[in-house]
N, C-alpha and C positions, 0 to 999 in steps of 0.2 A: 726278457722282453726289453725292448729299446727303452729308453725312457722319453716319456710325451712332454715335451718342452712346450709344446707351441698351441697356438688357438687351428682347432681344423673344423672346416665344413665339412661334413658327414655326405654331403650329395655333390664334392668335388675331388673329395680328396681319396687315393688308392686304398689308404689305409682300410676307409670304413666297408672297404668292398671284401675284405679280408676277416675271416672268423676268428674274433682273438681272442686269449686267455687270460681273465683277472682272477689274480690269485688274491691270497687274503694280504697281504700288504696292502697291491694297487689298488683292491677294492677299501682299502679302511682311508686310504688317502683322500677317497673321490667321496667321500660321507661323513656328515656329521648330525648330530641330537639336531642341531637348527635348521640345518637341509632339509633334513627326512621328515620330522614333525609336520614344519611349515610347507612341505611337498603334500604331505597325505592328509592335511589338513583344508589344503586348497583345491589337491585335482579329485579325493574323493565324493565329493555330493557329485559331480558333474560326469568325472569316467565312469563310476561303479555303473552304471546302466547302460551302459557302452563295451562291457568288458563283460564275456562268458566265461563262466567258473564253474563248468562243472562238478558234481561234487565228487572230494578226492577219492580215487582206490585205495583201499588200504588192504593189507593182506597179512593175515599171522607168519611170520617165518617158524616160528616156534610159541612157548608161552611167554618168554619174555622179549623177542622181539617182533619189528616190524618194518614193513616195507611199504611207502607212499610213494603217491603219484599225483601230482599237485600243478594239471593244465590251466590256462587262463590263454585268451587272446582277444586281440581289438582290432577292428579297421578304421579306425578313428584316425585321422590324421594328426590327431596331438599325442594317438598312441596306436603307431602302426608295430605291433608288436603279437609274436606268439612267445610263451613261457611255458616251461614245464619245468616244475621243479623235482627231483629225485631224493629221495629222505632215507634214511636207513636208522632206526629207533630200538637199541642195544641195549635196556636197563641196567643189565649185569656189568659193562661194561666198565664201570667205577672198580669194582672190584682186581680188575685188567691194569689198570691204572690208563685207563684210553675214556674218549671222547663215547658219549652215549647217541650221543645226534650228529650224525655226517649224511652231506647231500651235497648234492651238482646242481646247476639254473643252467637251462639252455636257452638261448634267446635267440629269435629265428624273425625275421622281416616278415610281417603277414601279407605284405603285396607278391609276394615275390616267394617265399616260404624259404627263402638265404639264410644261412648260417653264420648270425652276425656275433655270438658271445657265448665264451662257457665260464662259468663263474663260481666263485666258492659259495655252493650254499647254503654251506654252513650258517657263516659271518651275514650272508642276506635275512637268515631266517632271525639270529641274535639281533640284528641291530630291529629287521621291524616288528619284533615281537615288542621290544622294551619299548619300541617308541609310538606303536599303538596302545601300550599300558599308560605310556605318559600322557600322549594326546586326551585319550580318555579322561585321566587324572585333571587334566585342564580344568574340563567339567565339573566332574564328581567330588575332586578334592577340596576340602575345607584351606580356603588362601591364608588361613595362618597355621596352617598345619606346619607342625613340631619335629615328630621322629615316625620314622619310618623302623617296620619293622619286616626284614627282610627274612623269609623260609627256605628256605634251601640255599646253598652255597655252590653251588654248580658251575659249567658256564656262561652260564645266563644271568645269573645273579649278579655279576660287576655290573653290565648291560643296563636289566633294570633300576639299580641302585641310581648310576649316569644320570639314567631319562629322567627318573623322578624327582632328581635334584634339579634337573635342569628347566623342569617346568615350572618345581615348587620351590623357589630359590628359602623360602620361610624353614624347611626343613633342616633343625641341627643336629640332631640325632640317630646314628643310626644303628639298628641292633641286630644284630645278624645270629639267628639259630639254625643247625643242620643236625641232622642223624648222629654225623660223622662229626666229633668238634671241633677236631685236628683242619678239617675243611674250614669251617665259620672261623675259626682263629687265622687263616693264612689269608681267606678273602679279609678280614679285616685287617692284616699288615698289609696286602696288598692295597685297600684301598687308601688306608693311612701315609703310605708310600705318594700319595698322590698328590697330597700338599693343596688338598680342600681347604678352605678359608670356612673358618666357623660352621663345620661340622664334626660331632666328634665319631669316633666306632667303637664299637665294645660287641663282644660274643654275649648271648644271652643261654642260660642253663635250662631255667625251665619254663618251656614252651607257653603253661600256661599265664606263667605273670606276665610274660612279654606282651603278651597277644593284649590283654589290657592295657597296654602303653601303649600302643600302636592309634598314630593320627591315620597312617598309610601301613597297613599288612598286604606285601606280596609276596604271592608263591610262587615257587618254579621249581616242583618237585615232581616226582613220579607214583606220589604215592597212591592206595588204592583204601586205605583207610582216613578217615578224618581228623587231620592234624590241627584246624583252627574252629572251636568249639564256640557256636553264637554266643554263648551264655555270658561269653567272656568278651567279646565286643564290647568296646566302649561307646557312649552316646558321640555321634557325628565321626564314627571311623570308615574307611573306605579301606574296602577289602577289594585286592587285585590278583583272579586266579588265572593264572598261567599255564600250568603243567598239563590239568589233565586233556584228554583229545580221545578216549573210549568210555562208553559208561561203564565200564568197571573201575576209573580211575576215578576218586575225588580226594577232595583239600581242604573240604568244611564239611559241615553236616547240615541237618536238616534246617534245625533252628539259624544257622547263619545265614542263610538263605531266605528264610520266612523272614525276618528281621528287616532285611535290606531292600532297597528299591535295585529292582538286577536289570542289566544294562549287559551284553555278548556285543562281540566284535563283528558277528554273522547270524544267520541264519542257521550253520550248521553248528553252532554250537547251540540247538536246541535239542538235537539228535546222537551228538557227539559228547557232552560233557556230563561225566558221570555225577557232576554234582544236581546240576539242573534235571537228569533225566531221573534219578532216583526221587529228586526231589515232585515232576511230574506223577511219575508212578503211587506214590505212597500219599498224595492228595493235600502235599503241603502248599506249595503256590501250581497254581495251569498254566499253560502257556502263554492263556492271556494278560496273565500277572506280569511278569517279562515286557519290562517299560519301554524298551527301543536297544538301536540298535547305535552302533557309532557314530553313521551316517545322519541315524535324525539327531544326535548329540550337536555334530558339527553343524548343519544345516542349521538349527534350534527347532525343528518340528517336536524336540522330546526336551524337555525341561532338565537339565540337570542336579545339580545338588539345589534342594530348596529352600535348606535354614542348615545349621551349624548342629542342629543335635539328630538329623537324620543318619542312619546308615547307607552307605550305598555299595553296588556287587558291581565289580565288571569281570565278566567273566569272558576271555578270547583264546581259542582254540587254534587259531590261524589260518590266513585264507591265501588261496592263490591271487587275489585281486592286490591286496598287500603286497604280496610277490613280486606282481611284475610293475608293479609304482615304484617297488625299492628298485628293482635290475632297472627300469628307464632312468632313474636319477643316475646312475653310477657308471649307465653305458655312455649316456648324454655328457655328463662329467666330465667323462673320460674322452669322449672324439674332441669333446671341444677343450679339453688340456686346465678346464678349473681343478684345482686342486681344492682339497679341504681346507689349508691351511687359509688360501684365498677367501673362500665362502666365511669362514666361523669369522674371520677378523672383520664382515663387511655387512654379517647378518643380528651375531651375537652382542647385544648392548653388556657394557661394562656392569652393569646392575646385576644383571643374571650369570654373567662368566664368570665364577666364581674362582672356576679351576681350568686350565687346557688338560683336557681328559687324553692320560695316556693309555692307548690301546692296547688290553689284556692278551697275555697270551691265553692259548687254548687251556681252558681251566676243565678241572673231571665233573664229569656230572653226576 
């Protein structure tokens, strides 16, 4: 691909008439934790009512994988946009030494139905997973919170570690536990590698003391058993689930749940997450327990964190609406030639950059 030197109008220039390909370099160029937060921060109370989301296909390929289908589109003219995302969900695939989550974005002109972008969708789904956990965090997290304690070591895990420092600059701690410890050991040189300012890493062994340190516990595992047990929650922590996306997947139990004021990224994460649907079924909290959703966090229609010893749940499964808000920043980014390095030096205050985050390679899930 040429390289984009220059500033281009999208409705002058040959280029944008053209379907191009961002790969995961261009796309990590064209985004950063301050773009995309402060992007889905701002367009989502206003486009999500604007924007159809069908709810996604999903299909068993076998028992441990999966195949999605993850439509969204708008006629809005501040998002004239069709998206579909394509997912491919490989659990075993650790064992391979490969990637468990790989996917395509296709972004298509909703006036017109043109072929404007095919993208890694990988790297879209990484970056807006961790930084709808962080936005969330905005909320829900206690503003002097300490140590984060991260569960799974995948490649999502540098991701969300990024966001949550980036929101929660109070965070100096971070403790990283996985299955595999050979994993939680290398994400912690890697992220030590990184020349963070007053953070430290360290691998944690057992699961359950950790879980009691934890200001911030996030997951991004695939497990189908309950790895963060309420009992061990500490007063004013904020638990962030990520992995699961079928009710046969969960990442807490009952009691962590009952505890917590829970707070989903969607709607279909009332239907889809094994922690909240088991938790419906077996008559621990209802549906109407379930405090709001992102959108009334951002808005303020939903109260977020409301003193320092409460618990709070965010639990997000992932939406196609998130999808196509990340592919407009990075296609926009991109016709119009900002660069990342441009945005973080003109968005990011000295107080909060702690670190210039460099971009993980493809870690195992």
């Amino acid at each position: 691909m040429a390289e984009n030197t220059e500033k281009i109008d999208p409705k002058l220039n040959n280029e944008s008439r053209n379907c191009i390909f961002l790969d995961t370099s261009t796309l990590r160029s064209h985004i950063s934790f301050s773009s995309l937060i402060q992007h889905l921060q701002n367009s989502l109370p206003s486009v999500s009512t604007l924007i159809q989301s069908p709810t996604r296909q999903q299909f068993s390929i076998n028992p441990s994988s999966s195949l999605l289908l993850m439509p969204s589109w708008s006629s809005s003219p501040s998002l004239p946009y069709i998206g579909v995302k394509i997912v491919t969900a490989f659990a075993l695939n650790s064992a391979l030494n490969l990637p468990g989550i790989n996917a395509s974005y296709l972004l298509f002109d909703s006036s017109t139905g043109r072929n404007l972008a095919v993208m890694d969708g990988t790297e879209i789904t990484l970056w807006r997973t961790a930084c709808v956990s962080a936005l969330a965090g905005r909320f829900l997290v206690r503003e002097d919170a300490q140590v984060l304690v991260m569960i799974g070591a995948g490649s999502l895990a540098k991701y969300l570690i990024s966001a949550h420092l980036f929101v929660r600059p109070s965070l100096k701690k971070v403790i990283v536990w996985n299955r595999t410890a050979e994993k939680a050991r290398e994400l912690v040189k890697s992220m030590m590698n990184e020349g963070i300012e007053g953070v430290c890493f360290e691998c944690g062994e057992c699961l359950e003391e950790i879980i009691g340190l934890g200001d911030v516990i996030s997951c991004a595992t695939s497990s189908e058993s309950p790895l963060v047990k309420g009992r061990e929650l500490k007063m004013g922590a904020h638990l962030d689930l990520v992995g699961s996306f079928t009710p046969s997947m969960k990442e807490c139990d009952d009691e962590a749940i009952g505890r917590g004021r829970v707070f989903v990224d969607c709607e279909a994460a009332l239907v889809e997450a094994g922690e909240l649907v088991g938790a419906f079924d077996r008559g621990v909290i209802s549906r109407g327990d379930v405090v709001g959703g992102l959108v009334d966090l951002i808005k303020g229609d939903k109260c977020g964190r409301r003193n320092s010893d409460e618990i709070t749940v965010f639990k997000s499964v992932g939406s196609s609406v998130v999808d196509i808000l990340t592919a407009q920043l990075v296609y926009e980014a991109y016709l119009h030639g900002t660069s990342w390095q441009v945005r973080h030096q003109s968005v990011v205050s000295g107080s909060t950059q702690r670190y210039k985050w460099k971009q993980p390679k493809r870690d195992n899930v």
